[in-house]
C-alpha positions, 0 to 999 in steps of 0.5 A: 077857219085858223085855230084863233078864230075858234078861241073865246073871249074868255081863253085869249084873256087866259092866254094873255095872262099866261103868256104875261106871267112867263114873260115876267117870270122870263125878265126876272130869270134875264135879270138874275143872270146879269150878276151886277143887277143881282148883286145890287138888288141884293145889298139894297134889299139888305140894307132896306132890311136893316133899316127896317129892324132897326129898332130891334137891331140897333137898340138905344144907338146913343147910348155909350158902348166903349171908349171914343174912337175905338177901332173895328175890333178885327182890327185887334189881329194887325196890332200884336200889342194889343190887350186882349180885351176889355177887363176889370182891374178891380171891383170892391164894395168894401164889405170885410177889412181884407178891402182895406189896410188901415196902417201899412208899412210897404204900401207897394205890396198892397193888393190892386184896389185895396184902400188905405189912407193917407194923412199928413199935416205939415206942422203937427205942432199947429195941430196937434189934437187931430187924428185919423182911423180907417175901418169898415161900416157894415151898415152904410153901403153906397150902393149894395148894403153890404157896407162902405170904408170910412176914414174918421178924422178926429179933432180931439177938441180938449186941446186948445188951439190958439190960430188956424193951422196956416198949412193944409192937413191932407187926408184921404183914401188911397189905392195902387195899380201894379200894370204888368203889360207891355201895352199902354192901355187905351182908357182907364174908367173909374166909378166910385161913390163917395159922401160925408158926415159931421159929428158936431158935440155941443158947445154948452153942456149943463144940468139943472132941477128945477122947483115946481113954479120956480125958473132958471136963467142961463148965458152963453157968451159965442162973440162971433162975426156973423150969425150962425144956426145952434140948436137949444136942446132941453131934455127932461123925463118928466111930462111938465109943461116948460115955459122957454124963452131964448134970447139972442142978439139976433132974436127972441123965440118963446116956446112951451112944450112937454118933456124934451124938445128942440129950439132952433135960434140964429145968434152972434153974439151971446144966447140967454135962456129962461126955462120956466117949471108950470109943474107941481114938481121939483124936475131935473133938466139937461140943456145942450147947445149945439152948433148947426153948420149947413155943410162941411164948407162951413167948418172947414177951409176946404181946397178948392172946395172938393176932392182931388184925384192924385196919382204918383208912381211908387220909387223902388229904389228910394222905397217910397212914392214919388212927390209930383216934382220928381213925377214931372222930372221923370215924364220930361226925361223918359217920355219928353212929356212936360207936365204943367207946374199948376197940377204939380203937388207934394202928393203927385199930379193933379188928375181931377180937383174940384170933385164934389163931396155931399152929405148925401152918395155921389155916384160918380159915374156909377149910375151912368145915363143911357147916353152918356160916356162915363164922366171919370177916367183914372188919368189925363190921357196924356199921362198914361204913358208915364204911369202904365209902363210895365213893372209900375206901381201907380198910386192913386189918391182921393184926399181933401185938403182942409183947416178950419174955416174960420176964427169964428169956427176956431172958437166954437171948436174951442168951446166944445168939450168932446171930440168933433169929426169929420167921416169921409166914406168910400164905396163901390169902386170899379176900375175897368181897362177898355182897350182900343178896339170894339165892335164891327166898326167901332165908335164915334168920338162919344162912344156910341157904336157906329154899326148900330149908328149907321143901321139906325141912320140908313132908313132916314137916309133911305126914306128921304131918299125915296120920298123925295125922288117919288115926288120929283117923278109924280111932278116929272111925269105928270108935267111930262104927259100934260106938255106932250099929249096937250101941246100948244101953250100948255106945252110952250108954259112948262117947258119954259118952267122947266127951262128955268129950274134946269137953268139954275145951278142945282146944289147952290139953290139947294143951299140957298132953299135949306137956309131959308127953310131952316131960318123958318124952323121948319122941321130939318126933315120936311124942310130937307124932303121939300127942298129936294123935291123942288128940284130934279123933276124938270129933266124929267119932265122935258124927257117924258113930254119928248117920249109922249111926243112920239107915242101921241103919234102912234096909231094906237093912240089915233085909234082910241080917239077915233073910238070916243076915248077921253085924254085921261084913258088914253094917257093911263092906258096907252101913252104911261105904259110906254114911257114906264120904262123910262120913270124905273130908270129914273127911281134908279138914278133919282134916289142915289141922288137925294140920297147923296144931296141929303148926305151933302146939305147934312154934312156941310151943316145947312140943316141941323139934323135932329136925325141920324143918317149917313150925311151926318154921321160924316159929319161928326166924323169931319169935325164940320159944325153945323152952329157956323153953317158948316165952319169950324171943321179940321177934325179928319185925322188918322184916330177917325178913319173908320169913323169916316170910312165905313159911312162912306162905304155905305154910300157908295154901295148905295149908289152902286147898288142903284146904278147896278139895277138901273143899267141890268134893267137898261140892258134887258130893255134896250135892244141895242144892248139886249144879249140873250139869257 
């Protein structure tokens, strides 16, 4: 008797396991040895894992890291210009008077950062009563409470003015940028903060005592256009019982109250008072009116309605700075740079106008959002050439521009007798040179990392990848082993189907099917893994049903039938082990596939991704516009190389990767390829 005959059950079960145990141990060894198999098993398996600790690899990819369009920083070792790095030319928050020069005499000498002012009015004699200080308030801090630089404009309103000054009187902060590198820096980030305040005197002062049941009478005569907002102050010590009564030619407000209080009226034309003592005491009341403004704007004719940010270049031979002619005059003939006569002004160029200034700090790119690229650069990208050349002193100068708003405004300032000011207050300013280079791979055109871009966007692009081609095979392979194992009219029906999806051009029905899904705005995501499921799986299932076609034939298969087995058994047990093979090959080849036609449908902009993947990182990167269906592109230049290239590699190995396992796989299982290991 054979020693097999002699085997129980129970041991051939265990050989069986045993012998299919090193068998698989045997295949991954073969496959190990196939190094391009190796190689992209391995880069697929790290990608997958990148993808997977995304979260935690790739935090907040949106958010702003570096300049736009910053190159790899190894690309720092080609460039021997290069800065060296990111750094701060200056951080101030105004805390001692060594931030600030109130009165300098060679501003050229002034440390990096330290403010000073700058006041001008074009024709003194028009406005002879104004004046300015600078100094430090400890107690008005921004950001951090250790205080703020104040330039404190004075009307000294003792001096009558006949007419609004037709000129402009300029007044602001300013600061310098002495650049002693050879290199040109690639951008320059402001943050400062910034506000106002309004010191309004009364226009009426006056002082009255008042007999127990006894009342005064009080006018003032405003004779303005419009109406305007003024506040009636009555302030007594006493705790009597005033009866009120205001008068204006726009309304009558009576009020009764005890000691002092506020009335707030609307008038035009003139203000009456009637103030009534209900006491039995002779009582001494102060009256005040003052005028209410809801803004600076109200008082003054502010130029374009803000601050403007203006730079100039300081003249060592001529011992002052240049005026913005002489500025332009140089940019044209040194660096043939025309600069447009519209931002030409006395002062220097015009950086940024219209910058707005409220009661309240203005943060101006200090409180940054997660998202967003800093809001300020000190200079117009084109003007950094001019004023960063080594050995400059760059001037840069916050100012308003400003005369009073009206003759009605002119009138009430002649009305008050003490000074009216108008307080501009700095804070928090921050000046940081970001030079060109950033990262592994560098950033997008808003800043954002590409590397935590790509890693972010790789799970989409894997996921839909692998959905989508495991969908093809489920409908592939189920068709496949119902036509072959069937036959007859179930196999004529979907092989003609299947004709008819294999006779359609793949990638224009893919365009046509996204657009349609996309007018139903459906979500991109399902509508683009629906729309590759639709196609693929045809091919498939036409080379599945050929295979089962010769496995039915087998004589295995013909023993099951003999023995009572039904359809379904025989199809999971004897027939889908042998067309096995076949499905590893097409995951291998089927996702590379959707893979690439997501990256495609996302690049020509059929579907707008609320994502990130590959396909639309290459996107952004072309310039392609998915609001014109894919138009409006252009954008490819040499600034976004890295920005397109890196994506792209990732693609590539990618699909090598597959390829690479698919055809290792192919050579283990082939005979007519297989070697020995």
């Amino acid at each position: 008797m054979s020693e097999s005959s002699k085997l129980s059950t129970k041991e051939v079960i265990e050989r069986y396991k045993k012998v299919r145990k090193e068998r698989r141990r045997y295949a991954i060894k073969s496959f190990f040895k196939i190094k391009r198999g190796a190689f992209g098993l391995i880069v697929l398996v790290a990608l997958t894992v990148l993808s997977v600790l995304s979260p935690w690899l790739a935090p907040k990819p949106h958010k702003f890291r570096h300049a736009p369009l910053s190159r790899p920083e190894w690309f720092r070792i080609f460039d021997p210009n290069a800065l060296g790095g990111d750094f701060y030319i200056t951080k101030r928050t105004f805390a001692q008077e060594s931030d600030i020069r109130t009165s300098p005499t060679d501003i050229s000498n002034i440390p990096d950062g330290v403010i000073y002012p700058y006041f001008n009015i074009p024709n003194v004699f028009q406005w002879p009563s104004l004046t300015y200080r600078m100094y430090i308030d400890n107690t008005k801090g921004a950001k951090t409470p250790d205080g703020a630089a104040v330039l404190e404009i004075i009307d000294d309103t003792q001096y009558r003015l006949e007419s609004i000054p037709e000129n402009y009187t300029v007044a602001g902060f300013c600061f310098n940028i002495h650049w002693n590198y050879s290199t040109v820096p690639y951008r320059i980030y402001l943050w400062f903060a910034r506000k106002y305040e309004l010191q309004i005197p009364p226009i009426y002062k006056s002082s009255y005592t008042i007999p127990a049941g006894s009342s005064i009478n009080d006018y003032i005569f405003l004779n303005l256009s419009k109406a305007r907002t003024f506040t009636v102050k009555i302030e007594t010590s006493y705790d009597v019982l005033l009866n009120v009564t205001v008068i204006t030619d726009v309304q009558t407000v009576k009020y009764a109250d005890k000691g002092s209080f506020e009335i707030t009226v609307k008038a035009a034309k003139d203000i009456a008072l009637n103030i009534l003592n209900t006491g039995t005491d002779i009582i001494p009341v102060n009256i005040s009116i003052e005028w209410q403004p809801t803004s600076l704007f109200e008082v003054l004719d502010v130029e374009n309605i803000g601050l403007y940010l203006m730079s100039t270049l300081w003249d060592p031979k001529k011992g002052r700075t240049m005026t913005g002619s002489e500025v332009a005059e140089y940019s044209l003939k040194k660096f043939a740079i025309s600069v447009p006569d519209i931002i030409v002004r006395r002062e220097g160029l015009v950086q940024y106008g219209q910058k707005p200034i409220e009661k309240s700090w203005i943060n101006e790119s200090y409180d940054i959002s997660e998202e967003a690229e800093p809001t300020q650069l000190i200079s117009k990208g084109e003007h950094y050439k001019v004023f960063f050349q080594k050995g400059n002193i760059s001037v840069f100068r916050f100012i308003i521009k400003f005369r009073y708003a009206s003759k009605d405004i002119l009138k009430l300032r002649n009305m008050m007798k003490e000074p009216l000011i108008v307080r501009l207050l700095f804070d928090d300013l921050q000046l940081q040179v970001q030079d060109k280079y950033y990262g592994l791979i560098g950033t997008d055109d808003k800043g954002r990392d590409l590397a935590y871009m790509i890693v972010n966007g790789l799970k989409i692009s894997l996921f839909v990848g692998f959905v989508a081609t495991f969908a093809n095979i489920f409908i592939g392979v189920s068709l496949g082993l119902v036509a072959g194992y069937k036959g007859g009219r179930v196999d004529e029906v979907i092989m003609r189907i299947c004709d008819f999806f294999m006779s359609i051009p793949g990638f224009p029905l893919l365009l046509v099917l996204a657009f349609i899904f996309n007018n139903l705005r459906l979500d991109a995501l399902v509508a683009i893994i629906i729309v590759l499921s639709i196609l693929g799986w045809a091919g498939m299932a036409r080379t599945i049903r050929s295979q089962v076609l010769a496995l039915r034939a087998s004589v295995y298969v013909e023993a099951a039938k003999a023995s009572g087995a039904s359809s379904f058994y025989i199809i999971r047990k004897h027939i889908l082990p042998g067309v096995w093979p076949l499905v590893l090959l097409y995951i291998m080849t089927g996702v590379v596939s959707n893979i690439l036609s997501e990256a495609g449908l996302t690049f020509l902009g059929v579907l707008v991704p609320t994502w990130d993947s590959i396909g639309k990182i290459i996107q952004e990167a072309s310039g392609i516009s998915p609001a014109t269906g894919g138009g409006g592109g252009g954008g490819l230049s040499m600034d976004r190389f890295h920005w397109l290239f890196f994506p792209g590699l990732i693609l590539m190995l990618i699909a090598y990767s597959f390829y690479a396992i698919s055809d290792a796989y192919d050579e283990l299982i082939n005979p007519k390829r297989r070697r020995k290991y």
